[in-house]
C-alpha positions as CSV (number, residue, x, y, z in Angstrom):
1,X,6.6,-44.4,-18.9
2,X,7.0,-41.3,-16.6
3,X,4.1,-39.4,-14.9
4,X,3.1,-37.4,-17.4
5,X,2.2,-39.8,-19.8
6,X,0.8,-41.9,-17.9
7,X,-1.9,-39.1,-16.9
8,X,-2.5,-39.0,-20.4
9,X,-3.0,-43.0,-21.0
10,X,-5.4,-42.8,-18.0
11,X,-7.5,-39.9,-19.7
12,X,-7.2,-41.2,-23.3
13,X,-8.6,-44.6,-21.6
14,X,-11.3,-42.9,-19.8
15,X,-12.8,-41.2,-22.9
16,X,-13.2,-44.0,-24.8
17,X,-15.0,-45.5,-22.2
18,X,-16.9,-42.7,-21.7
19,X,-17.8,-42.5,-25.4
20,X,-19.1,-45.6,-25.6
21,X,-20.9,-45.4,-22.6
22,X,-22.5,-42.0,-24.2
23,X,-24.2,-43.8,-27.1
24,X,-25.9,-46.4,-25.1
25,X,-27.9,-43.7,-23.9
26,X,-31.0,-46.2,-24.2
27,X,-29.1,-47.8,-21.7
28,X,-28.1,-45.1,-19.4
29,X,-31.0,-42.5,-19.3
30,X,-31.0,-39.3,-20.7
31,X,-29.5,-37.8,-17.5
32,X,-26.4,-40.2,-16.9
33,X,-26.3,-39.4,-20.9
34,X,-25.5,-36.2,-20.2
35,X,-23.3,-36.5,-17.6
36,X,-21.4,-38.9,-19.3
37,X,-21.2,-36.1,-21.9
38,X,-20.2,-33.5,-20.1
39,X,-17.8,-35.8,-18.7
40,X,-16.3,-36.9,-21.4
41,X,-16.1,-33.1,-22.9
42,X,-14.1,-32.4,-19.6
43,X,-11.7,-35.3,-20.7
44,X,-11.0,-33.8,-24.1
45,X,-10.3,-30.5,-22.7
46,X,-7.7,-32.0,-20.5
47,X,-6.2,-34.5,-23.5
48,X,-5.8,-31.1,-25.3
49,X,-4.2,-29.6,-22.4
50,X,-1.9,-32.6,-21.5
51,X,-0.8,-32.3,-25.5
52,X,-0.6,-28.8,-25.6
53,X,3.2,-29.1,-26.8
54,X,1.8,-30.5,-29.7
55,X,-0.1,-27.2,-30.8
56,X,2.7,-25.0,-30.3
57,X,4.7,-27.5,-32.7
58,X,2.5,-27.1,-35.5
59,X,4.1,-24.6,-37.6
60,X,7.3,-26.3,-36.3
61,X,9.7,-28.4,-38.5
62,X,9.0,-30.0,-42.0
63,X,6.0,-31.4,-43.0
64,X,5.7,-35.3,-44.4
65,X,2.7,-36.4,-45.5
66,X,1.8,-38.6,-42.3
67,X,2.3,-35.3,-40.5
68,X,0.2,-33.1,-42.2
69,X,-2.2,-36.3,-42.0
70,X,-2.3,-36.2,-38.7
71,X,-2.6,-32.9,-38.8
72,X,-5.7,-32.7,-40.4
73,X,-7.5,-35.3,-38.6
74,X,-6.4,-33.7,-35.3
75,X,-8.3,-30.8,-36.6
76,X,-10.9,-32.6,-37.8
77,X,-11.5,-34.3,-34.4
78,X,-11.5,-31.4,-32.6
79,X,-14.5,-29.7,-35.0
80,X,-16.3,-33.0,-34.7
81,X,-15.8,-33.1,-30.8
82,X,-17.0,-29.2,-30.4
83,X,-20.0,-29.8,-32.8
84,X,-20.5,-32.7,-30.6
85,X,-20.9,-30.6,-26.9
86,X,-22.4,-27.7,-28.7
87,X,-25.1,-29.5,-30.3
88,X,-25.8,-31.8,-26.8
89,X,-25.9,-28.7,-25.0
90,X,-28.7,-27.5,-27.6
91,X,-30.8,-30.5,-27.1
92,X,-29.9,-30.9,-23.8
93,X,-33.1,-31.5,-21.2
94,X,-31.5,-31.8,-17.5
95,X,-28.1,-30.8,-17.5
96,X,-28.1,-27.3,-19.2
97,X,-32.1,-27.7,-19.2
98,X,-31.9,-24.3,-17.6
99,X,-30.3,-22.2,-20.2
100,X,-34.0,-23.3,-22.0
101,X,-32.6,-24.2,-25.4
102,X,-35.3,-26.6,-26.6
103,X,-33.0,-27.7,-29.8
104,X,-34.8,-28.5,-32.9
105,X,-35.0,-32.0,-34.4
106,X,-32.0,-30.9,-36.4
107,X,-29.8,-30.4,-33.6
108,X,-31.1,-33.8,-32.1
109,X,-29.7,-35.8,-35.8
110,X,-26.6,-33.5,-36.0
111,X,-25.8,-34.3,-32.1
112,X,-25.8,-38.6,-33.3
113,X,-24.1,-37.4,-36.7
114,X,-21.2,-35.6,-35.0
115,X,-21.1,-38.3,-32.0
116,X,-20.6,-41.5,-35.0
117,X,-17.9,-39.2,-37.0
118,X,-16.6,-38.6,-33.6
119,X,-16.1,-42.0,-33.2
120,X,-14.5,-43.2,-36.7
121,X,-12.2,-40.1,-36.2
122,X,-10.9,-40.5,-32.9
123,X,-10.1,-44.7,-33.6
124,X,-8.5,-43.1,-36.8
125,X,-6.5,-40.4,-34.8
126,X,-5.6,-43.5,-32.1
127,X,-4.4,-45.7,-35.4
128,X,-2.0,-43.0,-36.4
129,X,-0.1,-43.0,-33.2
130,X,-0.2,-47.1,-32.9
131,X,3.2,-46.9,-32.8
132,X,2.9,-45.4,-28.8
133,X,0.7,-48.6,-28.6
134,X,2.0,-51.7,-30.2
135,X,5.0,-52.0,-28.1
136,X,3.0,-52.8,-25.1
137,X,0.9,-56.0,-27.1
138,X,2.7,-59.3,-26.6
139,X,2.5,-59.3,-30.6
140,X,5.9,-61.7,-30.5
141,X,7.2,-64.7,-31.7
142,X,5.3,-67.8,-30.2
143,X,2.1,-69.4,-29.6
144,X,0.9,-66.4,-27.2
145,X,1.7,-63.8,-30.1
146,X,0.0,-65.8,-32.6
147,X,-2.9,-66.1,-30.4
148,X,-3.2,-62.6,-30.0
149,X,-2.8,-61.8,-33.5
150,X,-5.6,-64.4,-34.1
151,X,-7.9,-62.5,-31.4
152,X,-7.0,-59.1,-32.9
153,X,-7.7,-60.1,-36.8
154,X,-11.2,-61.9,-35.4
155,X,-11.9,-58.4,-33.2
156,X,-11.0,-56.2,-36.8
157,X,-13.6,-58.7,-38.6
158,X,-16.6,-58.5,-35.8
159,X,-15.9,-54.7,-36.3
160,X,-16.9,-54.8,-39.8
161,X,-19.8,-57.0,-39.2
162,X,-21.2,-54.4,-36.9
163,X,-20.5,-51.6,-38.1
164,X,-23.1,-52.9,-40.6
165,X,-25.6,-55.0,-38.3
166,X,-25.5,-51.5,-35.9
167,X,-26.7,-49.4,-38.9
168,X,-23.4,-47.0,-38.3
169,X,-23.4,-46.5,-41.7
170,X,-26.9,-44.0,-41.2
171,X,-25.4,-42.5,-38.8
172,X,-22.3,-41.1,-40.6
173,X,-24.5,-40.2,-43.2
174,X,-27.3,-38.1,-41.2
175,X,-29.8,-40.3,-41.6
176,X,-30.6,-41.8,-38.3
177,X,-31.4,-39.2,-34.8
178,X,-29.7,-41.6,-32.5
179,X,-28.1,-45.0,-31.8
180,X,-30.8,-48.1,-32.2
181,X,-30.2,-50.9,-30.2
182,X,-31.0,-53.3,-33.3
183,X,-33.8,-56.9,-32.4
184,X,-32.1,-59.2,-30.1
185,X,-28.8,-56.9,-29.6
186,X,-28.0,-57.0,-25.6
187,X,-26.3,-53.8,-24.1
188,X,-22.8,-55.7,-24.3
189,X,-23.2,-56.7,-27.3
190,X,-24.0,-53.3,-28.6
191,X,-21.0,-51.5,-26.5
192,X,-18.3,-54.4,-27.2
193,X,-19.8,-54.1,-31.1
194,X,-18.8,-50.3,-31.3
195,X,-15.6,-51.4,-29.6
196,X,-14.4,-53.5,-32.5
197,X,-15.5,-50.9,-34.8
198,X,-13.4,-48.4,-33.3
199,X,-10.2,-51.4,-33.4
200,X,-11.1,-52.0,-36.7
201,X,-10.5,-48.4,-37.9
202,X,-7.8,-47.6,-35.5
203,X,-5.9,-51.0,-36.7
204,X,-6.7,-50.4,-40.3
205,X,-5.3,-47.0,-39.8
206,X,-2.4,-48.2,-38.4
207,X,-1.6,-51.3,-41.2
208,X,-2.1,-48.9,-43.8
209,X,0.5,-46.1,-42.7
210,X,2.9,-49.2,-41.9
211,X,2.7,-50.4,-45.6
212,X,3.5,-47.1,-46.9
213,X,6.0,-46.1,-45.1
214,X,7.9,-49.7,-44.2
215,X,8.4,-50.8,-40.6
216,X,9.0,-46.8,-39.5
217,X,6.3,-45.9,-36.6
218,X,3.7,-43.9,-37.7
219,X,4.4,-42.2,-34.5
220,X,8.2,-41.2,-35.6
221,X,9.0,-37.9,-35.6
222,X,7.1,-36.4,-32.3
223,X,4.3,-36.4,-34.2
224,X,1.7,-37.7,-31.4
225,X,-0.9,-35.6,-30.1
């Protein structure tokens, strides 16, 4: 990989940590919350800027479906991601605490409700371009690739146990103000459980647009962004 893209691994890596990060904010404190907000809103400036080629392609070329898939959930992302900043910034009690906001109870659930979409989108839009990914798994023949397929299956299915267990389900459906850290759930447990949801849609994501369109990369065709 040359320079350039592997900026843009580094800052794709660094926002999903920083994501999760953000919705252990009973973990954190509402300050390092925020920071790891604005943080992470720096971050997806930058991945637009560092895929900037992409935007300038868009009314470029023919359209397959998968393309104007990933089209619309690029969009989609990036309403959920500004709906995101906007709406911390509106509750926001340290970091912009001086532009004296004081955002209503509404802004509080849309702030979570954004943040969870966020989440399922972005693992979505990481899915669609798997093929930029997959290469780098020791997915091969052998006892190691069987191994890890065995690891990666088991990861998919903890995924869908928590995405339950977590109560994600409220969340995406604006009925919850922010994350709960459900009875007996540790900090990693919580963190590494919104991990394997986010494989679990990015891999389903990924299967999926592989079944329908045969062993061609969902990522053929300079469709990344």
């Amino acid at each position: 990989m040359n320079r350039h893209t592997n900026i843009k691994w580094v800052v794709d890596l660094l926002m999903s940590v920083l994501f999760l990060l953000s919705l252990a904010h009973f973990m954190t404190g509402n300050l390092w919350h925020e920071i790891l907000g604005t943080a992470l809103t720096v971050c997806f400036i930058v991945h637009n800027w560092l895929n900037r080629g992409w935007y300038r392609a868009i009314f470029k070329g023919r359209y397959t479906p998968l393309r104007g898939v990933l089209l619309g959930v690029n969009l989609l992302l990036a309403a959920v991601m500004i709906g995101m900043c906007v709406s911390g910034i509106m509750i926001s009690r340290d970091v912009f605490a001086f532009l004296q906001l004081d955002g209503s109870w509404t802004a509080r659930r849309l702030h979570s409700f954004f943040a969870y979409w966020g989440l399922i989108v972005m693992s979505v839009h990481a899915g669609l371009n798997g093929g930029l990914i997959r290469p780098h798994l020791p997915l091969g023949a052998g006892r190691k690739g069987t191994c890890v397929r065995m690891v990666l299956w088991l990861a998919a299915a903890y995924g869908l146990y928590a995405f339950f267990q977590l109560g994600i389900g409220r969340q995406l459906l604006f009925q919850a103000a922010f994350a709960h850290l459900p009875k007996g759930t540790g900090a990693a447990a919580f963190i590494g459980g919104h991990l394997a949801v986010m494989w679990l849609f990015a891999a389903g994501t990924y299967q999926t647009v592989k079944l329908r369109g045969g062993r061609k990369s969902p990522t053929a065709g300079g469709i990344h962004a």
